[in-house]
N, C-alpha and C positions, 0 to 999 in steps of 0.2 A: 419490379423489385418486391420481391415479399414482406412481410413482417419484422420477423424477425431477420433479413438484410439491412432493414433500414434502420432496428436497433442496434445491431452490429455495428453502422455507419454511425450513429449519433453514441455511441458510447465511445468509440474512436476519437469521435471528436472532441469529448469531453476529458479523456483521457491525453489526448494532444495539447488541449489548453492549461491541462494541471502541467505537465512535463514542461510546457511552456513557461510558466509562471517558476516553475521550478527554475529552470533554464537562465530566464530573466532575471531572478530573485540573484542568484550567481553572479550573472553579469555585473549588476550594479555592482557588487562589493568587490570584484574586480577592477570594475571602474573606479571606484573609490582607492582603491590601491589597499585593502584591507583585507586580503586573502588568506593571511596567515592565521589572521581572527580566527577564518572559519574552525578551523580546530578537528579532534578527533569526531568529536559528537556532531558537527555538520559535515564531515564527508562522513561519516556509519550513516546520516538519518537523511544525507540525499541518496547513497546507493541502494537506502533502503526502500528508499520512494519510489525508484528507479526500477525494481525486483518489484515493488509490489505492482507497478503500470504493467508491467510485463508478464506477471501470473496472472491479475486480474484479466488483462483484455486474452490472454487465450483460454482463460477459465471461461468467460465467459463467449465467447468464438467458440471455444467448444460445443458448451451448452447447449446456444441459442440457435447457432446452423442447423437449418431447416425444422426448425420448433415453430410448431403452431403459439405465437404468444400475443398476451391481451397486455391491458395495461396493468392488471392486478400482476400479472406475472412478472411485468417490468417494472417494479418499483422496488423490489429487491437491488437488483442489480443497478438501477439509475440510483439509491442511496450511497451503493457501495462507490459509483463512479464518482458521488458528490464527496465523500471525504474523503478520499483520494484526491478531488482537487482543494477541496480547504486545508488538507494536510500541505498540498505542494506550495499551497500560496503561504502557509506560516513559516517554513524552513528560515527562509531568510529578511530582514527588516528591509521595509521601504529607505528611501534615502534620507538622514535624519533623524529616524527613530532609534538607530542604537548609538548615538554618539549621547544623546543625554543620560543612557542606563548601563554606562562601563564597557561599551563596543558591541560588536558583533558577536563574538561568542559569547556574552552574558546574556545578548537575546534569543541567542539558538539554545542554550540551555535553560532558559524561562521557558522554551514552547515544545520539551519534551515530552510535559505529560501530555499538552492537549495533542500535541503529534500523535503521541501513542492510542488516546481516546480513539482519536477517529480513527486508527489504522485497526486498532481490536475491532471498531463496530463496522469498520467498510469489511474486516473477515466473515467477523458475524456473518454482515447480511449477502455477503457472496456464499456461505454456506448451507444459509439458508434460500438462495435463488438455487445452488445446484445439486441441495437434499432429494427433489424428485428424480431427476436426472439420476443418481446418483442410487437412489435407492432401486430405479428401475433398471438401472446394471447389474445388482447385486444378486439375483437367483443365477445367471450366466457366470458371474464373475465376485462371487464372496471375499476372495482373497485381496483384490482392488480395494476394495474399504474397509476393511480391517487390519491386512498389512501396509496398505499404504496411507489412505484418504483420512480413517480418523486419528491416527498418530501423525502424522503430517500435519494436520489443522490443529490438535491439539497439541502440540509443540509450538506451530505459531502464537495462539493467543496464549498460553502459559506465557512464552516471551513476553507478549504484548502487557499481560497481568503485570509484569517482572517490571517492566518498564513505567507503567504508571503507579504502583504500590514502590519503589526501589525511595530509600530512606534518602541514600547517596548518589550520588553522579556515576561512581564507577558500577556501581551496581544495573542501572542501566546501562552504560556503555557495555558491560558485558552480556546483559539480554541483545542489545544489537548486533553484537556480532555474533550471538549464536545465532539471531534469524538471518544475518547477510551468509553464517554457512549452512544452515537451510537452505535458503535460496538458491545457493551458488550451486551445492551440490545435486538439488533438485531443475535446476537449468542442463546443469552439466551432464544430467542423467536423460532428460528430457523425456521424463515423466510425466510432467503436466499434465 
């Protein structure tokens, strides 16, 4: 197994443990029978979780298949996989914590901005692990990162900005769904 196979494998994995948590976090409030809690802003900001496990690990799949890499090189990308999962583990409250601060949806709406923190700086630093990569396509392929790679990213963290700066509730809710139809339509297109 190479290097970079085995961070492929261990990013997987960490990306399986947020979606996990993520998954789990669900369940419970299910279990509790308080599903309806969740609300607009906990299904936008679990599909949005869901969309970013999904760019993330084939961004970085891309990437990293068959790259020579060190650890200097992997700690970009092990940052971005760690708020990806501290994002997945805030979505939803443990059992208990949101029945004393007005339910479930007043605590998926308390953990928008930091959601959104870590989701700006896991972009960040996924674009700054695939700026080499990235820049070393660009004499072959200019049109890749200017019509697509820096309006693409920079539509995401505007979003992201949109979300943690937004005064109001809707005003994030509508930064989220313009990144779940980024997302969708950059799935759809499977451009990644």
């Amino acid at each position: 197994m190479s290097p970079s196979d085995a961070f492929i494998a261990f990013y997987t994995l960490l990306l399986g443990l947020g979606m996990a948590a993520l998954l789990t976090g669900f369940a419970g409030v299910v279990r509790r029978h308080r599903t309806l809690e969740i609300g607009a802003t906990g299904l936008l900001l679990s599909v949005l979780i869901i969309f970013e496990f999904l760019t993330g690990w084939s961004g970085a799949t891309r990437t990293f298949s068959g790259s020579d890499s060190n650890v200097l090189t992997l700690l970009l990308p092990f940052g971005t996989g760690a708020c990806y999962f501290l994002a997945s583990v805030l979505i939803f409250p443990e059992p208990g914590e949101s029945d004393q601060d007005g339910g479930v949806g007043a605590y998926i709406a308390s953990q928008v901005r930091t959601i959104a923190i870590l989701l700006f700086a896991a972009n960040l630093l996924l674009i700054g692990a695939e700026l080499p990569f990235v820049s070393a396509k660009m004499p072959s392929d200019p049109s890749y990162f200017w019509a697509f790679y820096l309006p693409y990213n920079g539509a995401i963290l505007f979003c992201y900005a949109v979300m943690i700066a937004a005064p109001k509730r809707g005003i994030a809710v509508g930064a989220m769904l313009g990144l779940v139809m980024i997302y969708a339509w950059v799935t759809g297109t499977s451009t990644i």
